[in-house]
FILUM-858063 format. One record per atom (N, C-alpha, C): x, y, z; atom name; chain; residue in three letters. Coordinates in Angstrom, 1 decimal, decimal comma. Atoms other than C-alpha are relative to their C-alpha. Layout:
<atoms>
     px     py     pz atome chaine residu
      X      Y      Z    CA      A    ALA
...
</atoms>
This chain:
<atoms>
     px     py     pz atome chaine residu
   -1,4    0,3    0,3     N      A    UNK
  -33,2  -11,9   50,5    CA      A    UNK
    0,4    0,9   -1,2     C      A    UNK
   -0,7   -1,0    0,5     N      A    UNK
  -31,2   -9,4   48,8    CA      A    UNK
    0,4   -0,9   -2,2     C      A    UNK
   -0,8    0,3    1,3     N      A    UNK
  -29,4  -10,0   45,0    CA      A    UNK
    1,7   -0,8    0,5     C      A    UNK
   -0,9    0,9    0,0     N      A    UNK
  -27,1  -12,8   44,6    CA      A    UNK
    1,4    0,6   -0,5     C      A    UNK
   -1,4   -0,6    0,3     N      A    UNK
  -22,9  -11,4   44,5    CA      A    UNK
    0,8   -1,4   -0,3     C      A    UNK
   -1,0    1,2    0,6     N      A    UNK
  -20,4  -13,8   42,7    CA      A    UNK
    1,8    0,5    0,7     C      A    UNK
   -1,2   -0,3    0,2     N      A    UNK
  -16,7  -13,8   43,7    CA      A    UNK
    1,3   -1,1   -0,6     C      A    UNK
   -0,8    0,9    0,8     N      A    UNK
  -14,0  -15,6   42,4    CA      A    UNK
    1,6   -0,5    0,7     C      A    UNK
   -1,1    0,1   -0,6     N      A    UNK
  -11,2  -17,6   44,3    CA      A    UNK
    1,0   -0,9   -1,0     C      A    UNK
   -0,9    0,6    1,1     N      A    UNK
   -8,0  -19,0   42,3    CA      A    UNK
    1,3   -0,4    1,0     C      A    UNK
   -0,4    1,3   -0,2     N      A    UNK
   -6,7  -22,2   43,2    CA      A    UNK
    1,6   -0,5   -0,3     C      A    UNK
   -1,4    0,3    0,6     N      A    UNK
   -2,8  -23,5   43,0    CA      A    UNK
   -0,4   -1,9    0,7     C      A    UNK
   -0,1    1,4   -0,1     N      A    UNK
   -3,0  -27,3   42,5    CA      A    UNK
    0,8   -0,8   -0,2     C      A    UNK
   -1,6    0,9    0,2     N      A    UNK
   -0,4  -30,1   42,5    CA      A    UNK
   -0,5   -0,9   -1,0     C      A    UNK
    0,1    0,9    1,1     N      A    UNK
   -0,1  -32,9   40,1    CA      A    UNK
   -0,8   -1,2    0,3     C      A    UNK
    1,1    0,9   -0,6     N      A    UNK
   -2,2  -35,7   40,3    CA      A    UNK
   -1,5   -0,2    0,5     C      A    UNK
    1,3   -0,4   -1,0     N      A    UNK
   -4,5  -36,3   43,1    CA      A    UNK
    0,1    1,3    1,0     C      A    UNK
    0,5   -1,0   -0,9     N      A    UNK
   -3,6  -33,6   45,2    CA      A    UNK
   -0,9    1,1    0,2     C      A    UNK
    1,4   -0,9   -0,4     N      A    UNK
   -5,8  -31,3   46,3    CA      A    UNK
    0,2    1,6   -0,7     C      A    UNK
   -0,5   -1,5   -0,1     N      A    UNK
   -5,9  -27,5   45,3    CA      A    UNK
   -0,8    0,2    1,2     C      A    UNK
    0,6   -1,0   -1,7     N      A    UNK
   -6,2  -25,1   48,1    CA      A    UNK
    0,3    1,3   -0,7     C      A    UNK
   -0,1   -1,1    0,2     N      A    UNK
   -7,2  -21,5   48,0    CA      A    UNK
    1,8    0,7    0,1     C      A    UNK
   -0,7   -1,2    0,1     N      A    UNK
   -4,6  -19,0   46,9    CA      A    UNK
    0,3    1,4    0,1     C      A    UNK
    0,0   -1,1    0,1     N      A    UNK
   -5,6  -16,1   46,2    CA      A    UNK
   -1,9    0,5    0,0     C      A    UNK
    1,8   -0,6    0,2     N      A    UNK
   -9,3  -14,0   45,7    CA      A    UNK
    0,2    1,1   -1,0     C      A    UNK
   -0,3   -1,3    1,0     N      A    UNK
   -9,8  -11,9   42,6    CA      A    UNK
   -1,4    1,4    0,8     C      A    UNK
    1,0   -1,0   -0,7     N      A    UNK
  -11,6   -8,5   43,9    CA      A    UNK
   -0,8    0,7   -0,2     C      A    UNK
    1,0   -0,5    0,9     N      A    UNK
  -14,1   -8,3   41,5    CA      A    UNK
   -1,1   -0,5    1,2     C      A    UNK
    1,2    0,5   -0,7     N      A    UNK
  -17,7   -8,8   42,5    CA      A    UNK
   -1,1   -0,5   -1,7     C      A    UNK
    1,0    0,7    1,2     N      A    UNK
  -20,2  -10,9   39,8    CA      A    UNK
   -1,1    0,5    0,0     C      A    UNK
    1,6   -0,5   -0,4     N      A    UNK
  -23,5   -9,9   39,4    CA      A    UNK
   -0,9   -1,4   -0,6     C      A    UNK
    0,8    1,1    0,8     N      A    UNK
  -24,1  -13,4   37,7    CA      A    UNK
    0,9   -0,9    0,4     C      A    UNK
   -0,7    1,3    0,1     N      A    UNK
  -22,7  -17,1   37,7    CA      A    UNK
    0,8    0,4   -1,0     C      A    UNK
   -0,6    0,1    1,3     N      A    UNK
  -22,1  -17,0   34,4    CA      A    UNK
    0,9    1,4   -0,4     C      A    UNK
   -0,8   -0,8    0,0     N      A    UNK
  -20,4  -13,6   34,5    CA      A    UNK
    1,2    0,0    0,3     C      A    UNK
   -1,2    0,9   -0,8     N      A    UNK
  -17,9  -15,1   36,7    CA      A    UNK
    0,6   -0,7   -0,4     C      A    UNK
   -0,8    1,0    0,9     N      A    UNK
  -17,3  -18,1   34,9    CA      A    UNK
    0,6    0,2   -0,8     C      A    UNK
   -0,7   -0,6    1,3     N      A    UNK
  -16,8  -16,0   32,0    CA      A    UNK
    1,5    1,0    0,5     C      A    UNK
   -1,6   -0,4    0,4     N      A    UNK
  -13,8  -14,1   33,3    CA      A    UNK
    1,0   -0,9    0,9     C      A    UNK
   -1,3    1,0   -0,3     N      A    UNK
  -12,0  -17,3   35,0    CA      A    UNK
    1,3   -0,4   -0,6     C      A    UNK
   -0,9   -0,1    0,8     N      A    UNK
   -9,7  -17,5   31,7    CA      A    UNK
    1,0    0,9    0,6     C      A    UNK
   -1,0   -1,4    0,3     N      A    UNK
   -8,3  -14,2   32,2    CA      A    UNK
    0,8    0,2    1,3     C      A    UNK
   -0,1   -0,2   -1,1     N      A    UNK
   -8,4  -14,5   36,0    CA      A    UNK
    1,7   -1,1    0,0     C      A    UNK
   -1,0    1,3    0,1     N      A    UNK
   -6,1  -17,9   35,5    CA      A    UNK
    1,2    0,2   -0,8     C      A    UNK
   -1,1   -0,3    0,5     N      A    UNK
   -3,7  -16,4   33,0    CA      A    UNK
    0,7    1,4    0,8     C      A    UNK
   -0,8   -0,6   -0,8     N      A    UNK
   -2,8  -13,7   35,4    CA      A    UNK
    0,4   -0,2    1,5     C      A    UNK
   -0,7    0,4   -1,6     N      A    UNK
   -2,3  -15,6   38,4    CA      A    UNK
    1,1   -1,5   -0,3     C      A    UNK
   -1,3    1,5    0,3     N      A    UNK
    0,4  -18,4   36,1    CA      A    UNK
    1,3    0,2    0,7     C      A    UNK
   -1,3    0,1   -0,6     N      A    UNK
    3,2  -17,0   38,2    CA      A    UNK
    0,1   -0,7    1,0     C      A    UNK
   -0,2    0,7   -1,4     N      A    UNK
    2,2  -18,9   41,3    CA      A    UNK
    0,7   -1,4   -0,1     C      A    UNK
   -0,8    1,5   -0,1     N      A    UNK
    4,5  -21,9   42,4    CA      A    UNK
   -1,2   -1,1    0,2     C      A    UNK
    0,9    1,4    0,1     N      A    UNK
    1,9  -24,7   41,6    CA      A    UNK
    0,0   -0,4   -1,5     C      A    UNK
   -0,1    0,6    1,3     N      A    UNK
    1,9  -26,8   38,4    CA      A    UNK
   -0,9    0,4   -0,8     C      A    UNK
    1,6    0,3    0,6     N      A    UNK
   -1,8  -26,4   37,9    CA      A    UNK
   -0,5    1,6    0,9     C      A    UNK
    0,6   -0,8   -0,4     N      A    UNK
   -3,6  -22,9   38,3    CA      A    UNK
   -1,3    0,4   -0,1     C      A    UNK
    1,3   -0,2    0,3     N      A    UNK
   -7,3  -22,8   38,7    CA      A    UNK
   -0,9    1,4    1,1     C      A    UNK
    1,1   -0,9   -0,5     N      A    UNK
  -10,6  -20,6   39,5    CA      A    UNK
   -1,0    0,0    0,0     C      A    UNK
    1,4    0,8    0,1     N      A    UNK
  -13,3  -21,4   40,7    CA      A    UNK
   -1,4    1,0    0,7     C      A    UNK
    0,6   -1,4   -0,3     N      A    UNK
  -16,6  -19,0   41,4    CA      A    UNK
   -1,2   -0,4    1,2     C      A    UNK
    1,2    0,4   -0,8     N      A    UNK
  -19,0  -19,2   44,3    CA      A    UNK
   -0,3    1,2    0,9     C      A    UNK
    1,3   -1,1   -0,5     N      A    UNK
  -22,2  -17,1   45,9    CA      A    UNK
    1,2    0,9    1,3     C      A    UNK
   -0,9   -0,3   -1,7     N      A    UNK
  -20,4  -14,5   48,2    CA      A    UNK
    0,0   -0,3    1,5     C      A    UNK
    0,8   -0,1   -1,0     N      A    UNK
  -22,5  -15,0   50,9    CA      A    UNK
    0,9   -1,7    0,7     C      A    UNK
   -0,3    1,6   -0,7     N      A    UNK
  -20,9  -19,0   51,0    CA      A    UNK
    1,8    0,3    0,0     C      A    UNK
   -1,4   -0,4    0,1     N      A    UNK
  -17,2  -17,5   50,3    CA      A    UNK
   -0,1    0,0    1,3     C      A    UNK
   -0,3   -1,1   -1,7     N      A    UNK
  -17,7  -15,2   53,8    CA      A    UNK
   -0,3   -1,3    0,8     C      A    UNK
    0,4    1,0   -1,1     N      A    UNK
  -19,3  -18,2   55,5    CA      A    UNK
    1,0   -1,5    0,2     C      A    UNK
   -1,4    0,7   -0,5     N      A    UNK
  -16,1  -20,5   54,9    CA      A    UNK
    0,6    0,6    0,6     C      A    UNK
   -1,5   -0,9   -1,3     N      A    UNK
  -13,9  -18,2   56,2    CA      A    UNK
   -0,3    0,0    1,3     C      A    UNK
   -0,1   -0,1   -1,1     N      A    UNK
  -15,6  -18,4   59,5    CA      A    UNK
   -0,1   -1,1    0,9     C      A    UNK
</atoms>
């Protein structure tokens, strides 16, 4: 098994309980968790223009990113 790739998807959420759902994908690549985590701030302050109250980003293994999508 190869080296673990991070990506980063960012989230538009409603008030409450509602749910977030993907919005967008930043097109970086992580070479770490913690790499990732670490630029979610920055990731979140340039995606505040989306119509959702609540804008989040959340980071997971590429390998499980590709394997939702299908």
């Amino acid at each position: 098994m190869g080296p673990a790739f991070y990506v980063m998807a960012i989230l538009g959420c409603g008030e409450a309980d509602a749910a977030c759902q993907p919005v967008g994908r930043v097109e970086a690549r992580y070479e770490s968790l913690e790499a990732c985590n670490a630029a979610t701030a920055m990731a979140v302050s340039q995606h505040m223009n989306l119509a959702f109250p609540v804008v989040a980003a959340q980071c997971q293994r590429e390998d499980e990113a590709l394997a939702q999508k299908l």
